[in-house]
C-alpha positions as CSV (number, residue, x, y, z in Angstrom):
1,X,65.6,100.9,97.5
2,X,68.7,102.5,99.1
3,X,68.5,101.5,103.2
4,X,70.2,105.0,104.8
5,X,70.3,105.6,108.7
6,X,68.5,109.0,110.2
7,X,70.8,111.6,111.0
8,X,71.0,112.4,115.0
9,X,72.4,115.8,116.5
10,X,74.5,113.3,118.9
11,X,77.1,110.9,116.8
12,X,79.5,109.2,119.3
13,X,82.5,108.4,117.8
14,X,84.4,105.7,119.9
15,X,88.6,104.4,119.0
16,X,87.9,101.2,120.9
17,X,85.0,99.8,118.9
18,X,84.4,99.6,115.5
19,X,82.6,102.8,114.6
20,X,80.0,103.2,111.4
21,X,79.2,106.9,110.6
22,X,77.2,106.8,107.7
23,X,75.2,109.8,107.6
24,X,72.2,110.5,105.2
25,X,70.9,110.8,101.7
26,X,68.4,113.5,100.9
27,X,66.8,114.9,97.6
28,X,65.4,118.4,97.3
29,X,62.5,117.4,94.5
30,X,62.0,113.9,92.8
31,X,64.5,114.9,89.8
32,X,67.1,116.0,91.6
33,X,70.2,113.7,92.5
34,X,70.5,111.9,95.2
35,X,72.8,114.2,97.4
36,X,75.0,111.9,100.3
37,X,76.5,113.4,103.2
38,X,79.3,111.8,104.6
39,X,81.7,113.0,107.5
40,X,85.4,111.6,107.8
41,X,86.1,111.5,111.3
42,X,90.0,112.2,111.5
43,X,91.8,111.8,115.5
44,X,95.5,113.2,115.6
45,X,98.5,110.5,115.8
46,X,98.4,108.0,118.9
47,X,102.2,108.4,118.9
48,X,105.2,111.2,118.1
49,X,105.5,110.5,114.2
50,X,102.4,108.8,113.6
51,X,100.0,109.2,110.8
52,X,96.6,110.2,112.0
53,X,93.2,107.7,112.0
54,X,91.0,108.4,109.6
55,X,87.7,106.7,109.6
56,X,85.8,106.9,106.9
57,X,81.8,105.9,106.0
58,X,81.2,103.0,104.0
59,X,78.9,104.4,101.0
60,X,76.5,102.9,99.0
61,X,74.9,104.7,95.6
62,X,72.3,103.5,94.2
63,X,71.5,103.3,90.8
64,X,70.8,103.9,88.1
65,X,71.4,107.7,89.0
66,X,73.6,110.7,89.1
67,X,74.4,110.8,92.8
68,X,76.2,113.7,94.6
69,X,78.4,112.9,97.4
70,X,79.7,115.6,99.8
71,X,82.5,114.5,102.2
72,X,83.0,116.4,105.6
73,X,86.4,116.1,107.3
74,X,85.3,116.4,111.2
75,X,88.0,117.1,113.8
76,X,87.7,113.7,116.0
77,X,90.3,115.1,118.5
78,X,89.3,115.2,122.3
79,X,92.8,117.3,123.9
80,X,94.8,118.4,120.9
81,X,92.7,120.1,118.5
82,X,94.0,120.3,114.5
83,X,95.0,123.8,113.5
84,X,94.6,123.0,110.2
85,X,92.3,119.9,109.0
86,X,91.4,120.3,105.0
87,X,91.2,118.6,101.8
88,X,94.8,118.8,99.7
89,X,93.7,120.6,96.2
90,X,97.2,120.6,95.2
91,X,98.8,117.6,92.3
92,X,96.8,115.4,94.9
93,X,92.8,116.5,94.3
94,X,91.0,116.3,98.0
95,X,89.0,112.7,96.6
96,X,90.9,111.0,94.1
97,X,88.9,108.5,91.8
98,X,90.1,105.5,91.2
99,X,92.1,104.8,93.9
100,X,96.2,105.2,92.9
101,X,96.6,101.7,94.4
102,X,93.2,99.9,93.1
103,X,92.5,101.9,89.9
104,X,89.5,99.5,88.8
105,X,86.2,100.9,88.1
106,X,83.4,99.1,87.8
107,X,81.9,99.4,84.0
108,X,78.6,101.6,84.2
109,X,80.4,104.0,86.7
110,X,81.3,107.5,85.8
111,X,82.6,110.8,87.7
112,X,81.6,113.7,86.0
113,X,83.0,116.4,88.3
114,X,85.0,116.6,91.3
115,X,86.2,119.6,93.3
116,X,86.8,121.1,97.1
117,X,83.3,123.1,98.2
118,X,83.9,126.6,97.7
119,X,84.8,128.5,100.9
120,X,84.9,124.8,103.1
121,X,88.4,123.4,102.8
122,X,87.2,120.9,104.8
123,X,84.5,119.9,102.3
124,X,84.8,118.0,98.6
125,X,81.9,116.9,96.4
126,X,82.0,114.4,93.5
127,X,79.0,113.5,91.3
128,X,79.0,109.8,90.6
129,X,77.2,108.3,87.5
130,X,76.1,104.8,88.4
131,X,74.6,102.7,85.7
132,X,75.9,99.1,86.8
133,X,73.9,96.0,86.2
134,X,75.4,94.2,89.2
135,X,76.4,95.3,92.4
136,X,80.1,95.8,92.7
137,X,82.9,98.2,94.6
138,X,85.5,100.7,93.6
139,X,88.4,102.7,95.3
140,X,88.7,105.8,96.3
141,X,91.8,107.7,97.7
142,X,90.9,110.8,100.4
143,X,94.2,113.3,100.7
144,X,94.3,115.3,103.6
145,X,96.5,118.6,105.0
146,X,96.5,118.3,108.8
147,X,98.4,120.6,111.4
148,X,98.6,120.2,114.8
149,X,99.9,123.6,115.4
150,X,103.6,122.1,114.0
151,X,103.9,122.8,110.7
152,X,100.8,121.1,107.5
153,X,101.4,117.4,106.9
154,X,100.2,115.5,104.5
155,X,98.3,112.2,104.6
156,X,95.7,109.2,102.6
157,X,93.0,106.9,103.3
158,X,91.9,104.3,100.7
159,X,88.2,103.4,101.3
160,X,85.8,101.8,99.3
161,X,82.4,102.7,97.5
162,X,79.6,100.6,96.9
163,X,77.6,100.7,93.9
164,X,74.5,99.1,93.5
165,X,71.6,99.1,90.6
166,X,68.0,99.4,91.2
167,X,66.5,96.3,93.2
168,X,63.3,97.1,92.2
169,X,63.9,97.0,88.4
């Protein structure tokens, strides 16, 4: 069994404390997949140059199941708003998997599709095939287009999934 916190209508998202926003896992009917909603809170640069902070959830799919994961890039800017804040879906998909810089995958993993929601740049679903035996952790890479209303920039994050097989059998 797959421990997932409630979503609330009030997340507060804090830059001087660590910060967990692992939203929620639903299922329309008992054989559909497991469907995990996850938002990617990105803040614009701290300084002239900088890269901006993207904080992503740590994710955990159970298994063994076909789980879909949608990813939500949220504007975490207070002053300076993003003009522009979307998956890349150029030679850089939005969610690559494996990781570029740790391409291990766990055996009994799969991906079996991967692609930007239709009409929600800012949105990217992947279906995950988990069939481990043991509980282990891959890579992923997240590729973002940003503008703060100077011209798109490009930017990556490099968190990490959790997969896990079925406690109870």
């Amino acid at each position: 069994m797959l421990a997932v916190m409630e979503p609330t209508n009030n997340t507060q998202v804090s830059l001087t404390g660590p910060t967990v926003i692992y939203e929620f896992a639903t299922r329309q009917d008992e054989n559909s997949s497991l469907t995990i909603q996850a938002n990617v809170i990105v803040y614009p640069p701290t300084s002239a140059g900088g890269q901006p902070i993207i904080q992503a959830p740590m994710i955990a799919i159970p298994g063994p199941e076909n789980c879909v994961v949608v990813w939500t890039l949220v504007d975490g800017s207070d002053s300076i708003p993003f003009t522009r804040l979307e998956f890349s879906n150029d030679e850089q998909k939005g969610i690559g998997i494996p990781s570029a810089n740790h391409p291990r995958m766990p055996d009994g993993v799969g991906i079996s599709s991967s692609s930007v929601v239709d009409a929600a740049p800012n949105q990217w679903t992947v279906t995950v095939d988990n069939s481990v035996t043991a509980a282990n952790t891959f890579h992923y890479t997240i590729f973002i287009v940003y503008d703060l209303g100077n011209g798109p920039l490009k930017t990556s994050h490099d968190p990490t999934i959790a997969v896990v097989p079925d406690p109870m059998g």
